[in-house]
N, C-alpha and C positions, 0 to 999 in steps of 0.2 A: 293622341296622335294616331292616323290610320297608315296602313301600307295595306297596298294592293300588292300582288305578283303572284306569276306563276309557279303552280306546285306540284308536286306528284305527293298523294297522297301514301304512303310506302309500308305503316307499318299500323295493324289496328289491335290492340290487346284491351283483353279483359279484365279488368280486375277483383278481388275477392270481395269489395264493397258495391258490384255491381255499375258503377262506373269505366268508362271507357278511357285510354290510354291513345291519345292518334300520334302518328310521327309523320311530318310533309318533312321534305327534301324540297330544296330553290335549286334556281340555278344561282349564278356567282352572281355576288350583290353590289349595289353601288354602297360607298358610303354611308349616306345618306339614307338610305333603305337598310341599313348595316346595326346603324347608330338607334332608328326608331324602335327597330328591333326590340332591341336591348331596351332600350328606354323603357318597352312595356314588358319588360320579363318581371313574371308573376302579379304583372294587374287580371282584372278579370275584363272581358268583352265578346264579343259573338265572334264566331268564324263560320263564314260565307262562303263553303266550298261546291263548286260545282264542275261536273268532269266537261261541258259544256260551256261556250260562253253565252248562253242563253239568262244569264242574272239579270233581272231588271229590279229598278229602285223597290217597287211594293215588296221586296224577296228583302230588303233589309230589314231589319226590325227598327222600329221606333222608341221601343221604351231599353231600360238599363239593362245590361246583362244579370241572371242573380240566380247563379249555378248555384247556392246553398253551400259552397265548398269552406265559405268562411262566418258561416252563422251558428255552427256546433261550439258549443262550447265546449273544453278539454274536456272535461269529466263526462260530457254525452258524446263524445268520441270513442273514451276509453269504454263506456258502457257498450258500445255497439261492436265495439273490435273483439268485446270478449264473449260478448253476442256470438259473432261470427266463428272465434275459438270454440263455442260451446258445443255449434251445432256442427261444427268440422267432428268432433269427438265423438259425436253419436247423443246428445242432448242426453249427458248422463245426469241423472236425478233431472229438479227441479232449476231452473236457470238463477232465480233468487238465490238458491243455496251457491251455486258455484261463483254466480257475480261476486258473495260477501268471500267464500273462500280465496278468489283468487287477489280480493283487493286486499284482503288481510296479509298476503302473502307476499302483493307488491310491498303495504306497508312496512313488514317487516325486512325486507330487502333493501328498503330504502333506511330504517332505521338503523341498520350495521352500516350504512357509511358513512354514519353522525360520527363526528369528534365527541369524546367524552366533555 
């Protein structure tokens, strides 16, 4: 389902995975425009923002949205997150070394909250 409306684009952050955060503001919504909303929270699709009303059809995309945000699989997530822990630290040693120390580490954390 699509909704058009007007937005103010309000708030832009960055994130640590190089990824962008946007936040629009509406104004008050119809039902109707309320309920599609919702309807598409957390599907994937384009957004077509322009501070003009200068959009024309060629400006939509034609083919499927495919931001990559749901093609990682958990364990090539948790490799890159610790990635990003490594080199926030100062890339201490070798990255191979700290990836097996710190899953050893998860491992073991996760193992003390096994039932006997």
């Amino acid at each position: 389902m699509k909704v058009t409306l007007p937005v103010i684009l309000s708030k832009v952050s960055s994130r640590k995975d190089r990824s962008y955060s946007l936040t629009f503001e509406t104004r008050e919504l119809s039902g109707a425009s309320a309920v599609t909303l919702m309807d598409n929270l957390l599907s994937e699709g384009f957004l077509l923002y322009s501070p003009n009303d200068d959009i024309s059809d060629t400006d939509v995309p034609k083919e499927k949205a495919d931001s990559a945000l749901g093609n990682k699989t958990v364990s090539q997530r948790i490799r890159a997150t610790l990635y990003v822990l490594w080199e926030q630290r100062g890339k201490p040693g070798n990255f191979e070394s700290f990836y097996n120390t710190m899953g050893e580490r998860i491992i073991e954390q996760l193992k003390e909250k096994l039932e006997d």
